[in-house]
matplotlib code that plots the C-alpha trace (Angstrom):
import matplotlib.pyplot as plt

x = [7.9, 7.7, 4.2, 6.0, 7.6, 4.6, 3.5, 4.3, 3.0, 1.7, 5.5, 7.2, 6.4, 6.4, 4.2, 1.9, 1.7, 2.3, -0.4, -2.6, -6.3, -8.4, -10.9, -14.4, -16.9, -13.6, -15.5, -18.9, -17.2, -15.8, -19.0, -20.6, -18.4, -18.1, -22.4, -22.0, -19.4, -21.8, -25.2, -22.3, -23.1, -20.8, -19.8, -22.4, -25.0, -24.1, -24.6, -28.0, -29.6, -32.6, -33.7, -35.0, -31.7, -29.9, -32.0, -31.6, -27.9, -28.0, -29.9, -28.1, -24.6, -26.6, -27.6, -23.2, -22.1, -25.1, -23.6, -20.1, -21.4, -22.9, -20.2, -18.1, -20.1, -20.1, -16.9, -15.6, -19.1, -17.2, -13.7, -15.2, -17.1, -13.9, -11.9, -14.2, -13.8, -10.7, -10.5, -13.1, -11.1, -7.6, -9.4, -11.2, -8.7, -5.6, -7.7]
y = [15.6, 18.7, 19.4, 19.0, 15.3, 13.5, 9.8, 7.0, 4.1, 0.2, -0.5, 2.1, 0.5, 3.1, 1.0, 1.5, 5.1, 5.9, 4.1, 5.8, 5.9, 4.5, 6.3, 6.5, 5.0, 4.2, 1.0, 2.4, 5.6, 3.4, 1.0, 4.7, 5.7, 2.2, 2.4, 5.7, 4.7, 2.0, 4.3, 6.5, 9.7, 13.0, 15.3, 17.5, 15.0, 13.4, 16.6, 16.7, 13.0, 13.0, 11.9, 8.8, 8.0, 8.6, 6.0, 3.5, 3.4, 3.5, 0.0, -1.6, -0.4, -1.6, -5.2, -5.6, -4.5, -6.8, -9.9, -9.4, -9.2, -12.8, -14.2, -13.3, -15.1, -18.1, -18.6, -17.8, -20.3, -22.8, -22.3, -22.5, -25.7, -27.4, -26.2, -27.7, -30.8, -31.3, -31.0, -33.9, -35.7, -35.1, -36.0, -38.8, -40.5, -39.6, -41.0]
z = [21.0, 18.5, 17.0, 13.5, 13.9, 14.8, 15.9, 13.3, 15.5, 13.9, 14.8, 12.3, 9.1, 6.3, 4.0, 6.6, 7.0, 2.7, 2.0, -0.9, -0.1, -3.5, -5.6, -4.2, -6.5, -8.8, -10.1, -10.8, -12.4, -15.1, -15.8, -15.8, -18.3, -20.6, -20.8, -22.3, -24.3, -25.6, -26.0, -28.3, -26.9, -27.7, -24.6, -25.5, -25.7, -22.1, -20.4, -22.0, -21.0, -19.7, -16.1, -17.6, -19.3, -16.6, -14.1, -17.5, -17.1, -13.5, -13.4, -15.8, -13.7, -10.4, -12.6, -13.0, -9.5, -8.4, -10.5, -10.1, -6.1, -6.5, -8.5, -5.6, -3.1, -5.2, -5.5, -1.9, -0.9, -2.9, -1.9, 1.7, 1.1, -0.9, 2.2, 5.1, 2.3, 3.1, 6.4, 6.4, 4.4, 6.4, 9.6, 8.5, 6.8, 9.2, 12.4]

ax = plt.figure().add_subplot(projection="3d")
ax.plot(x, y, z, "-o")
ax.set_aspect("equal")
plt.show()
């Protein structure tokens, strides 16, 4: 095999092997970017917040990711729990 045509493999699917990798931190980038956009600050202005700003936004983007994390949980804990629910139910009823 030439150095050039290389090893597909996972059974030659192209989808596979195109795949486009995401944006690190894609998420937190744009809650970065929407808390700005709240606090109104110019281009100038954002280069020149202070360390204390900047920690300030930074909780407040941890507080979302952190809710939208335990909203997440909640509802797969629910879909889990409605799930095992019916499975009782089938069983029980069906034997």
């Amino acid at each position: 095999m030439p150095a050039s045509s290389g090893y597909i493999g996972f059974g030659n699917k192209s989808e596979v092997f195109n795949r486009k990798p995401t944006v690190a931190f894609e998420k937190i980038r744009s809650y970065y970017d929407q808390e700005l956009d709240k606090e109104i600050y110019s281009e100038r202005e954002k280069q020149k917040l202070s360390e204390k700003e900047r920690e300030e936004i930074k909780a407040i983007i941890r507080r979302k990711l952190i809710q939208e994390r335990r909203e997440e949980v909640f509802f797969a804990t629910i879909a889990l729990l409605f799930g095992l629910g019916l499975i009782y139910l089938a069983i029980y009823y069906l034997y």
